[in-house]
C-alpha positions in Angstrom: 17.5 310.0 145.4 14.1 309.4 144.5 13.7 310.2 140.4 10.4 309.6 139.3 9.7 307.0 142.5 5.9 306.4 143.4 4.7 308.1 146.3 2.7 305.4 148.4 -0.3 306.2 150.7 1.0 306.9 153.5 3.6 309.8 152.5 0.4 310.9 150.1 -1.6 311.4 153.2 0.9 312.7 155.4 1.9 315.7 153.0 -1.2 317.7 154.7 0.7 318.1 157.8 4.0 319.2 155.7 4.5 322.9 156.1 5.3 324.7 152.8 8.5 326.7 152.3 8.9 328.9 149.3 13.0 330.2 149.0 13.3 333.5 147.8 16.8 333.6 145.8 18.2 336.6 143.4 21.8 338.6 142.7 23.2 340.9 145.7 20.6 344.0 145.6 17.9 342.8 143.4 15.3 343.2 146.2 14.7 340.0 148.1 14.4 341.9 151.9 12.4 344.3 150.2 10.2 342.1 149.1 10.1 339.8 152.4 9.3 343.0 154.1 6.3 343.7 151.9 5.1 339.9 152.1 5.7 339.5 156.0 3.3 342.9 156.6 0.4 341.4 154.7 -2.8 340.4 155.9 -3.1 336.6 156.2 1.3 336.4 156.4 1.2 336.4 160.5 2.4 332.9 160.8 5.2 332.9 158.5 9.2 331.6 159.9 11.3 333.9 158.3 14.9 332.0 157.7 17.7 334.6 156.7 20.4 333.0 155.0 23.1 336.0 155.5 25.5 336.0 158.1 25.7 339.6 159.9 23.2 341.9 160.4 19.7 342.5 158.2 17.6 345.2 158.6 14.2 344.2 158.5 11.2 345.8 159.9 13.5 347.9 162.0 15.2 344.8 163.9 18.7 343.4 163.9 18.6 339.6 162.4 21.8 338.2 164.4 23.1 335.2 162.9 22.5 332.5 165.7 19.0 330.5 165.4 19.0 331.7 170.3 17.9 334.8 168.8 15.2 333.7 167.0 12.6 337.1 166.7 9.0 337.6 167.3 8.4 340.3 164.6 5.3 343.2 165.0 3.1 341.7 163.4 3.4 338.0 164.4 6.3 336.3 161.8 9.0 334.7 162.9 12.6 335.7 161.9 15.8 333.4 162.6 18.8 333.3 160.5 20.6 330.1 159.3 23.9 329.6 161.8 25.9 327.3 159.5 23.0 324.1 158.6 19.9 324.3 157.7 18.3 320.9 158.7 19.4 322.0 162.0 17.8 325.4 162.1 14.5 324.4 160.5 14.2 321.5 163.5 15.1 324.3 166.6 12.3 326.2 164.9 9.7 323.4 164.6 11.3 322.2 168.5 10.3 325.8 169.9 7.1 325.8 167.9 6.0 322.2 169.9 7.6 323.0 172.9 5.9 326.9 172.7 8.6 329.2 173.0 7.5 330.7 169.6 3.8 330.9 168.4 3.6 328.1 165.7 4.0 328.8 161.9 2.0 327.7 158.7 5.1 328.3 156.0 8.6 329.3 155.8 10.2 331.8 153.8 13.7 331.3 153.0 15.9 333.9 151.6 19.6 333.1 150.3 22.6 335.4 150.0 22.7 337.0 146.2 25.6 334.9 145.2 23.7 331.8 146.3 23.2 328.3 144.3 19.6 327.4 145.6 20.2 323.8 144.3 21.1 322.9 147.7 18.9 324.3 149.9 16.3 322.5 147.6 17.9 319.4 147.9 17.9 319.4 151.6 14.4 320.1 151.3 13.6 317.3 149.1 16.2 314.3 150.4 17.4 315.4 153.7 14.9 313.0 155.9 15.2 315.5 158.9 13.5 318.2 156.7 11.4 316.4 154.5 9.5 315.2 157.1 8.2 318.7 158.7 8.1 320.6 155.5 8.2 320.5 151.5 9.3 322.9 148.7 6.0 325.6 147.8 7.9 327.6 145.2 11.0 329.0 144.4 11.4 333.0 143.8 14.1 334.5 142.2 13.8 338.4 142.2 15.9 339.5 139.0 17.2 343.4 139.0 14.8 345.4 136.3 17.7 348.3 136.2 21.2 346.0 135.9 19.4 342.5 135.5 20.8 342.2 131.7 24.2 343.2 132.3 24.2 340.6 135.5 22.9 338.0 133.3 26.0 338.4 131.2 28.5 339.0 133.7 27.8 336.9 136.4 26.9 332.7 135.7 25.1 332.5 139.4 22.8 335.2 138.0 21.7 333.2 135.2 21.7 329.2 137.6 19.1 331.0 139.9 16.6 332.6 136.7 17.3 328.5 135.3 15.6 327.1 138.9 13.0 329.3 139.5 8.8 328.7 139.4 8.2 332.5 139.7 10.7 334.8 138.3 9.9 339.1 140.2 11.5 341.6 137.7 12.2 343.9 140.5 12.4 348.0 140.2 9.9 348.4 137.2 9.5 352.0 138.1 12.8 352.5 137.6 13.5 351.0 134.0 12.6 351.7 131.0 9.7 349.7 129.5 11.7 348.6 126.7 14.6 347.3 128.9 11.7 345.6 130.9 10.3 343.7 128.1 14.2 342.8 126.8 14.7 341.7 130.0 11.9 339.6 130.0 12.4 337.8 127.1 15.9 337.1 128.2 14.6 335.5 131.1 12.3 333.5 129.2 14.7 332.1 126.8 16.5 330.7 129.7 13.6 329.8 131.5 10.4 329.2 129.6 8.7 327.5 132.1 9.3 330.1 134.9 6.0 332.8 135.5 7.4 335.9 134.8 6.1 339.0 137.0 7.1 342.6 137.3 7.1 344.8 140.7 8.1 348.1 141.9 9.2 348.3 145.8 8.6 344.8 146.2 4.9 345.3 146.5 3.2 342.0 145.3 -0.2 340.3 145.8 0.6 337.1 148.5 -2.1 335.5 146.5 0.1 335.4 143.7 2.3 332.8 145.5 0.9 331.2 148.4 -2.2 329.4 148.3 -3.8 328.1 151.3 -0.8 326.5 153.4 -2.9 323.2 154.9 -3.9 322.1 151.2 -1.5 319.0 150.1 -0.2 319.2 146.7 0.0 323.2 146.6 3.1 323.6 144.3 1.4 321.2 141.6 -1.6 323.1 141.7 0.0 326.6 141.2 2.7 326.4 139.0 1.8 326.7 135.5 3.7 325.5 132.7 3.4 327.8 129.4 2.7 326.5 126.4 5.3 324.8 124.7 5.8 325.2 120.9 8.1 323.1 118.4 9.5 320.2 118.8 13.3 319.6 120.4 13.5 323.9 120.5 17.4 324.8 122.3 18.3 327.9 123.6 22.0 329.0 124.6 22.8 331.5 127.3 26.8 330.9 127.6 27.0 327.6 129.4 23.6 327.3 130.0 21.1 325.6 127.3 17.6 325.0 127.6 15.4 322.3 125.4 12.1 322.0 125.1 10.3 319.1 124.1 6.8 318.5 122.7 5.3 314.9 121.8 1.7 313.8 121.7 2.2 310.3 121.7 1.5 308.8 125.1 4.8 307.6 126.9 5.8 305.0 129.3 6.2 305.9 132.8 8.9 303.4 133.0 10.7 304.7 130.1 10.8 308.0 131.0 11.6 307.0 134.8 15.1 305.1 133.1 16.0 308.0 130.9 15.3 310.8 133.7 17.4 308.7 136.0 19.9 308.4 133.3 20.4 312.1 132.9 20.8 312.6 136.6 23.0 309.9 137.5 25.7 310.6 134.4 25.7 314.2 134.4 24.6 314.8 138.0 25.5 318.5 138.1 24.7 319.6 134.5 20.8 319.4 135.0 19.6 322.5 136.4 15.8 322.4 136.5 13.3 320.2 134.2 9.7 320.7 134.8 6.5 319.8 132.5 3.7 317.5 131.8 3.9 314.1 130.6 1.3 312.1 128.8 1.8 308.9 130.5 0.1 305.7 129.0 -2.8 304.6 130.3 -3.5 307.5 132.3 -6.2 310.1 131.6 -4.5 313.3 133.4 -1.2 314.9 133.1 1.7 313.5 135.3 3.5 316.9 136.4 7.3 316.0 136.9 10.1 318.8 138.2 13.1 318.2 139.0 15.6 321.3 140.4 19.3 320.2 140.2 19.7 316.5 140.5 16.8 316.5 143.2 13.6 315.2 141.0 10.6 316.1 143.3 7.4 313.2 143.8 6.0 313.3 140.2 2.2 313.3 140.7 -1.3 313.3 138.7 -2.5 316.5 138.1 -6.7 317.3 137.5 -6.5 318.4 134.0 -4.2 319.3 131.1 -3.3 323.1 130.6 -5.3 324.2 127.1 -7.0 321.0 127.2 -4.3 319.7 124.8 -3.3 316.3 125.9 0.4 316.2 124.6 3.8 316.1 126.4 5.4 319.2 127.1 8.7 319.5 129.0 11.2 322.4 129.2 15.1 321.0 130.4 17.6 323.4 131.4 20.9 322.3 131.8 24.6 323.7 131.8 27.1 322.0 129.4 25.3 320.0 127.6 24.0 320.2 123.8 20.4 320.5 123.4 20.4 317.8 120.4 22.0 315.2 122.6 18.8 315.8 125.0 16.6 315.3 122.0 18.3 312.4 120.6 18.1 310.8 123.9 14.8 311.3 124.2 13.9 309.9 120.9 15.3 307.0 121.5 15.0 306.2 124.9 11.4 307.6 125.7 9.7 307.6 122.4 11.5 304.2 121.0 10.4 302.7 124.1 6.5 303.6 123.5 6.7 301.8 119.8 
């Protein structure tokens, strides 16, 4: 596992050829197909690979997705659509093999959707550490389309509702035609209490602007250019929703990268499972732009300089969510290990 490792020169320039892949996760009947068949009829969307994660039979665009990677499909307008048959490292090479070899037209992203009762942590670490994959493609964003009618209830009810809100970049309140606007706007502040680092975005029959999430696909560092971190506020803030507890953290002094490497490994190694998603921008020492870090699960993506610091306020700001574990004791550790270490 690489947490907080230094990407040399050579992965740096090779991430040009790496295809992005944004996963599109959310509860059973929130709207993810809806929404990949909005997104997959858009201008500019032709070369997309589709990847169903759902055994059986999908509808989309008025074809059958079987569950076998042989019957990969050409759609209408150009996309790609395969399902996943059991492992995904082996379905993302057949469709890169057939892409070289020409039995499909060749792709500029990949679209991922997951069952409803999915964890995304592992897809996104077979993304990230799985050699095979990381070597063809890298992780763009991660979706998760949140019900705008039941998506409160589900929150309560169901813990895998809440995991795939705590990993997201973009979170899609889905059906905003349907509920009312004051359920929309409770809704939304539930999701950012569990996630304050996740772009929150209403739609009505999945209808969204492409532009909103992919950028252009051959550009290298495209997740770290488009995902924005809000503004944090407070220092050591927590949040509870049941098990899951989110702390935010804001600190002006400059901190060492190795400090914050040790206590970052720390946290992953001894709790491996509790950390669900960190993501924010550190002021390391001796540098003069934000270092972006983001970690999803115990999978901590290539930290790497960003151009300039959101607001133009040069301060730390990172948001940790995490299940089991008291926001205090995140604080504490911090404080000591991080901050102590700067002097």
């Amino acid at each position: 596992m690489n947490v907080l490792g230094n990407m040399d020169s050579e992965q740096a320039g090779a991430r040009a050829n790496w295809v992005p892949v944004s996963l599109i996760t959310g509860f059973l009947g929130s709207g993810k197909t809806t929404l990949l068949n909005h997104l997959v009829g858009q201008p500019g969307m032709e070369a997309t690979a589709l990847i169903i994660n759902e055994f059986g039979e999908v509808g989309l665009d008025h074809l059958m997705v079987e569950s076998a990677i042989e019957n990969t499909l050409l759609l209408e307008n150009g996309c790609i659509c395969c399902s996943i048959r059991g492992d995904l490292v082996d379905t993302l090479l057949d469709l890169f093999r057939k892409a070289e070899s020409g039995e499909i037209p060749r792709f500029d992203r990949i679209l991922i959707e997951t069952t409803g009762i999915a964890d995304p942590v592992p897809i996104v670490q077979t993304l990230d550490s799985e050699p095979a994959a990381a070597d063809h493609c890298r992780l763009d964003h991660v979706v998760t389309v949140v019900d705008g009618v039941l998506g409160l209830r589900q929150l309560e009810e169901y813990d895998e509702v809440a995991a795939q809100v705590a990993v997201a970049d973009i979170l899609l309140i889905s059906k905003s035609d349907l509920a009312e606007e004051g359920d929309r706007q409770r809704l939304g502040d539930a999701l950012a209490a569990i996630n304050p680092a996740g772009r929150i975005q209403s739609m009505a029959n999945g209808v969204v602007n492409p532009d909103d999430f992919f950028g252009d696909p051959t550009a290298s560092g495209q997740r770290a250019r488009r995902t924005d971190m809000p503004a944090v506020h407070g220092h050591g803030k927590g949040h509870h929703h049941g098990s899951i507890s989110t702390c935010s953290i804001v600190c002006e002094p400059a901190i060492e990268e190795a400090a914050l490497r040790s206590w970052l490994r720390m946290i992953v190694t001894l709790r491996p499972y509790a950390l669900l998603r960190a993501k924010g921008y550190v002021n390391i020492r001796g540098a003069d732009r934000p270092l972006l870090v983001q970690t999803v699960g115990p999978v901590v993506s290539p930290p790497e300089f960003v151009t300039a610091w959101p607001d133009g306020r040069v301060e730390t700001r990172l948001v940790l969510i995490f299940r089991d574990l008291n926001p205090a004791q995140i604080r504490e550790s911090f404080d000591r290990y991080v901050i102590g270490a700067a002097g």
